[in-house]
C-alpha positions in Angstrom: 123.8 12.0 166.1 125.6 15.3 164.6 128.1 17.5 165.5 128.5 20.7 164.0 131.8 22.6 164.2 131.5 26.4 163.3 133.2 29.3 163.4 131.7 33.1 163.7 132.7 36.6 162.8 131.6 40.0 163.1 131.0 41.4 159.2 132.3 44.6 158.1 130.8 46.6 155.1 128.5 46.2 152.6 130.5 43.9 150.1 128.8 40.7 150.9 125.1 41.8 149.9 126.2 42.1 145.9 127.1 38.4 146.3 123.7 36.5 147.6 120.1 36.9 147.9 118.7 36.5 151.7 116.0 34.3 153.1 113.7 35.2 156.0 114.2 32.8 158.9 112.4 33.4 161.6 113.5 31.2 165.2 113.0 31.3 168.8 113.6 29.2 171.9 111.7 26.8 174.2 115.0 26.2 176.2 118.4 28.5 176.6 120.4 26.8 179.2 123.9 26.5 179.2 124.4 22.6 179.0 121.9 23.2 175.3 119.4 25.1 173.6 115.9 23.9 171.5 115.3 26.2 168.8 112.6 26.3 166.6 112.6 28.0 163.1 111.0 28.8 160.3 112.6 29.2 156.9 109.9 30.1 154.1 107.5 27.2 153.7 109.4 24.8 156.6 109.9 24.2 159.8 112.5 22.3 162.2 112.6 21.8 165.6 116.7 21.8 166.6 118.4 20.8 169.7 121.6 21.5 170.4 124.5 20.5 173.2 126.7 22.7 174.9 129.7 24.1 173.5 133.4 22.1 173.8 135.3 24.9 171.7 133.7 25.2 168.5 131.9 22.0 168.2 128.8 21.2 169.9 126.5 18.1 169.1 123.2 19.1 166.7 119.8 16.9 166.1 117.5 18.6 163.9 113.6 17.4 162.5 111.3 18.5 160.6 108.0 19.6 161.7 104.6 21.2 160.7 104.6 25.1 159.5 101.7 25.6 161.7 103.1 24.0 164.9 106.2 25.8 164.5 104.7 29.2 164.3 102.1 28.5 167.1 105.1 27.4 169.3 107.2 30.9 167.9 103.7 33.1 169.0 103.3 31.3 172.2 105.7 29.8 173.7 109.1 30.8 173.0 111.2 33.4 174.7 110.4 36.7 173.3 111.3 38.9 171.2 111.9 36.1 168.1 115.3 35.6 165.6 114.4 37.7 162.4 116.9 37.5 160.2 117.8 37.5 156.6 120.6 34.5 155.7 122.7 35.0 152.6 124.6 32.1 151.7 128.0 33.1 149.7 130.5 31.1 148.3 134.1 32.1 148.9 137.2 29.5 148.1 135.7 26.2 148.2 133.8 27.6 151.6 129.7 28.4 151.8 129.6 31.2 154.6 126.5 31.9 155.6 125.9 35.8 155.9 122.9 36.8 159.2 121.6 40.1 158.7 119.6 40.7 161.9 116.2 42.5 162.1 114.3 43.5 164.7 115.5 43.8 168.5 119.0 42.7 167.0 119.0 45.3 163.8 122.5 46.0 163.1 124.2 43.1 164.1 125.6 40.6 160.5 127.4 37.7 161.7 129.3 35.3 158.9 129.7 31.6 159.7 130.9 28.7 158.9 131.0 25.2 159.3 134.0 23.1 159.2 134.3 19.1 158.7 137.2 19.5 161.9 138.5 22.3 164.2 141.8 22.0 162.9 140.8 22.8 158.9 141.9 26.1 157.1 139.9 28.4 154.9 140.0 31.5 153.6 138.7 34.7 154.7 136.6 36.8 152.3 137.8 40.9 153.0 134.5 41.4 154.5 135.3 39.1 157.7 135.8 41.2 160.5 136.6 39.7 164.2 135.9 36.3 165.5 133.4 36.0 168.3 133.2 32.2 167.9 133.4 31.9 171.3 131.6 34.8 172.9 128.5 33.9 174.2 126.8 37.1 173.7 127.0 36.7 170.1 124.9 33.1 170.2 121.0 33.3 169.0 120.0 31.5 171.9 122.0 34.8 173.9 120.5 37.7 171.6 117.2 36.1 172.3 117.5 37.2 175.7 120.1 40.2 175.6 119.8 41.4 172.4 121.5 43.5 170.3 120.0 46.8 170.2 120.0 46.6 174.5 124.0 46.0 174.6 125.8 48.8 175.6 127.8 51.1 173.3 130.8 50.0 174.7 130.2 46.5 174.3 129.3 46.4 170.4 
């Protein structure tokens, strides 16, 4: 058993890019309900199958496997909510800190959201100048949520 304690924010800028080299990861869901989600992604030649429990502030608890390439992409073309995560992730080190950097594609084009994980909720870091506002806890800005509501449906006003 895991638990993985995070913190999100909203990027500004175009700073972060001159600093890391994105990966494609694709990801969708077999389950979005609020007491936990089931991802499954792929991330260049692997593929995990991820379950996650609800929220309690920032921590939640995590279980992650391994599976087969070809089961996760049949599952991603068939049976997962639609449209799929595409995203580029730059990981960038800042201060001791990995942050890792989502540049959205797709339905959610426009949205790049830094996180990153803590070892408590208490623990201090600091914030690269490219960190914009939190939206740790804002629902709207969860993968499991922009699989439903994406980005590119929200509102002006909302954004």
């Amino acid at each position: 058993m895991g638990y993985e304690i995070e913190r999100k924010f909203l990027v500004v800028g175009n700073q972060w890019k001159k600093d890391g080299v994105g990966i494609l990861y694709r990801q969708g869901y077999l389950s979005t309900q609020k007491e936990g989600t089931v991802r499954v992604r792929c991330i260049e030649d692997s593929a995990f199958l991820t379950v996650k429990g609800k929220n309690v502030g920032i921590r939640r608890l995590e279980f992650e496997y391994v599976i087969p390439l070809y089961d996760a992409e049949t599952m991603l073309n068939n049976l997962c909510e639609q449209p799929i995560i595409e995203k580029y992730r730059y990981r960038i080190t800042y201060k001791g800190f990995t942050w890792e950097v989502d540049e959205f594609l797709g339905e959610n084009a426009g949205l790049v959201i830094a996180e990153i994980e803590l070892d408590n909720e208490e623990q201090s870091f600091a914030r690269p100048p490219w960190i914009g506002k939190e939206v740790s806890q804002d629902a709207r800005y969860f993968n499991s949520a922009l699989s439903i509501h994406p980005y590119r449906s929200w509102p002006d006003a909302e954004k």
